[in-house]
C-alpha positions in Angstrom: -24.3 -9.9 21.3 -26.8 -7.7 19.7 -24.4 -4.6 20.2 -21.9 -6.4 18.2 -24.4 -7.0 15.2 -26.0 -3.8 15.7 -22.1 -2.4 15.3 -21.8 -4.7 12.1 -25.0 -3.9 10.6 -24.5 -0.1 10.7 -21.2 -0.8 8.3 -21.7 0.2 4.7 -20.9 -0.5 1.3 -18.9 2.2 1.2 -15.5 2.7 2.7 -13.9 6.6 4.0 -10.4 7.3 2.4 -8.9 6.4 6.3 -9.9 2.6 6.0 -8.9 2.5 2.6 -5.5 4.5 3.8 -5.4 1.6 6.6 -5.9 -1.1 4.6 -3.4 -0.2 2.1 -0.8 0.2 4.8 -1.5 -2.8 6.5 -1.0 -4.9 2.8 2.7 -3.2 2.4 3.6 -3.7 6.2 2.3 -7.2 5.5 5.0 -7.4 2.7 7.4 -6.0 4.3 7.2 -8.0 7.4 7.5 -10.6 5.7 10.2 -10.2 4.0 11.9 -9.1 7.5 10.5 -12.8 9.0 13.4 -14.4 6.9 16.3 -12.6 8.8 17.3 -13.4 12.1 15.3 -11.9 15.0 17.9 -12.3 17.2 17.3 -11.1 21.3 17.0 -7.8 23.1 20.0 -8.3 24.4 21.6 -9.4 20.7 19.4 -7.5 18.3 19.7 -9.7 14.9 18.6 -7.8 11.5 15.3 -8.4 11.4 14.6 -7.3 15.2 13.8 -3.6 14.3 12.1 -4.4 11.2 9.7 -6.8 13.0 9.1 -4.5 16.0 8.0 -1.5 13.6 6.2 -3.9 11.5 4.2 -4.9 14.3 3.2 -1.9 15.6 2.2 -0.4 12.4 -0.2 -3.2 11.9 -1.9 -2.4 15.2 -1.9 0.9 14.6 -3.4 0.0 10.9 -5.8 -2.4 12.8 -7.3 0.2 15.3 -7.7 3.0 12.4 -10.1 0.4 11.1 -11.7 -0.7 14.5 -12.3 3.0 15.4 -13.7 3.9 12.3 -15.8 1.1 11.9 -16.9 1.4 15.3 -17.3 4.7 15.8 -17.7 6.6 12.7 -17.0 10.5 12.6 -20.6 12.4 13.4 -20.2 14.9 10.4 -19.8 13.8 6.8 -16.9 12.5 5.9 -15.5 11.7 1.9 -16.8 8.6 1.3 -15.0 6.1 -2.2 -17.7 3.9 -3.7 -15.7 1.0 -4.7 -18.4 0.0 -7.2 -18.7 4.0 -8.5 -16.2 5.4 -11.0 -13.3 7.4 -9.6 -12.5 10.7 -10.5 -9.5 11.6 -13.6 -6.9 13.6 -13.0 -5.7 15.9 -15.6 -3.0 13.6 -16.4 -5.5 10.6 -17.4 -5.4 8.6 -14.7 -7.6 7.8 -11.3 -6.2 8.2 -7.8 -6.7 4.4 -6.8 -4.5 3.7 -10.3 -1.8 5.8 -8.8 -2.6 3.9 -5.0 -2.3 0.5 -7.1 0.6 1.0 -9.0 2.5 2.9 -5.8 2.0 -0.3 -3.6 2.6 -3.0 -6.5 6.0 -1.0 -7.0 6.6 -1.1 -2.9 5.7 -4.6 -3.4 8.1 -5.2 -6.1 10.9 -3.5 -4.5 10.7 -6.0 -1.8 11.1 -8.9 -3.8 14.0 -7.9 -6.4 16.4 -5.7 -4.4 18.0 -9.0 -3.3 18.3 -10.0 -6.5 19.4 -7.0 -8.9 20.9 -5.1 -5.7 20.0 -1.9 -3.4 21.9 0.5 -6.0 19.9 0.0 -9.3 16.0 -1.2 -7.5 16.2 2.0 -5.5 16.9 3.9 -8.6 14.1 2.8 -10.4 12.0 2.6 -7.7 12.3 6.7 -6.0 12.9 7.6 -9.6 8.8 6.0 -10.6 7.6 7.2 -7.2 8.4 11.2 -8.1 7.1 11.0 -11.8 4.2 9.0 -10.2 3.9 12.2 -7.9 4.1 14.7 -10.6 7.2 15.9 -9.2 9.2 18.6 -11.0 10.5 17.8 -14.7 12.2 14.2 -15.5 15.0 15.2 -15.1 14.9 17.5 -12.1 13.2 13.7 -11.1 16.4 12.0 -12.5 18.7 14.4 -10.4 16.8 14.0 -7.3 16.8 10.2 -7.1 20.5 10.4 -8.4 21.3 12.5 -4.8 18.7 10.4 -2.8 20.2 7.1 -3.7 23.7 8.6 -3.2 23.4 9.9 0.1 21.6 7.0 1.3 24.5 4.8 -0.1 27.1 7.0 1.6 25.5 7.0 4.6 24.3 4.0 5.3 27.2 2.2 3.8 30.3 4.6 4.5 29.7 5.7 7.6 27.5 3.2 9.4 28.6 0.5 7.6 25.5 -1.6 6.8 26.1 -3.8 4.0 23.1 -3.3 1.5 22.3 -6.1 -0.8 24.2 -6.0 -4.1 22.8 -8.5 -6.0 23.6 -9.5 -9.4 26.6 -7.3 -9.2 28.5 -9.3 -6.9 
């Protein structure tokens, strides 16, 4: 028992980018999962919708969950880049912090999974790869606006032409 407290004393204030990373990946997958839960599971013999969904979910979580065990447990021996979430972060030249663009990337993952159901895959994965390039500084707007156009339409066609999975159309029913 003292190991274990010994273990948990040794923690600090501060968390390394990889539990931050892990922590962050394990709120999404959360969301995602469950979002999945409310499909049918179905068997392994009968996979339903949500059988593949909940399968990855799972394991990234445990692979989320030991990331966090290990590096709790047994931090690296050299230094290792440390975030103070009580210091200020750095800017970039663009005005804002690295956490803001962390925040607002999973708070638009977030939102995703709520409203494609309701406005429809077409337009919420529009808006959403179309925010996630400007929010990674990619190119121009509208080299940004012609690679989400050809992102979304090949998914479409893909997925919904030739595999023929039916993606939520929402509102445009």
């Amino acid at each position: 028992m003292s190991n274990v407290s010994g273990a948990l004393g040794k923690i600090k204030a501060k968390l390394s980018k990889n539990i931050i990373g892990a922590l962050c990946i394990i709120a999404v997958t959360t969301a995602y999962l469950t979002q999945a839960l409310k499909l049918s599971f179905g068997s392994a013999l009968a996979p339903g919708p949500a059988f593949m969904p909940v399968i990855v979910s799972v394991f990234i979580l445990v692979l989320g969950a030991y990331n966090i065990a290990k590096e709790l447990l047994f931090p690296p021996k050299e230094a290792v880049d440390e975030i103070s979430l009580w210091e200020e972060d750095e800017v970039s030249p663009g005005g804002e912090t690295s956490a803001a663009r962390v925040l607002a990337l999973m708070a638009a993952l977030l939102a995703y999974s709520f409203v494609m159901d309701k406005v429809g895959f077409i337009l919420s994965t529009t808006l959403i790869t179309y925010f996630l390039l400007r929010l990674m500084k990619f190119k121009s707007w509208w080299i940004s606006l012609i690679a989400t156009v050809i992102i979304v339409g090949l998914t479409y066609f893909v997925f919904e032409r030739l595999l023929r999975i039916r993606f939520p159309t929402g509102m445009w029913n």
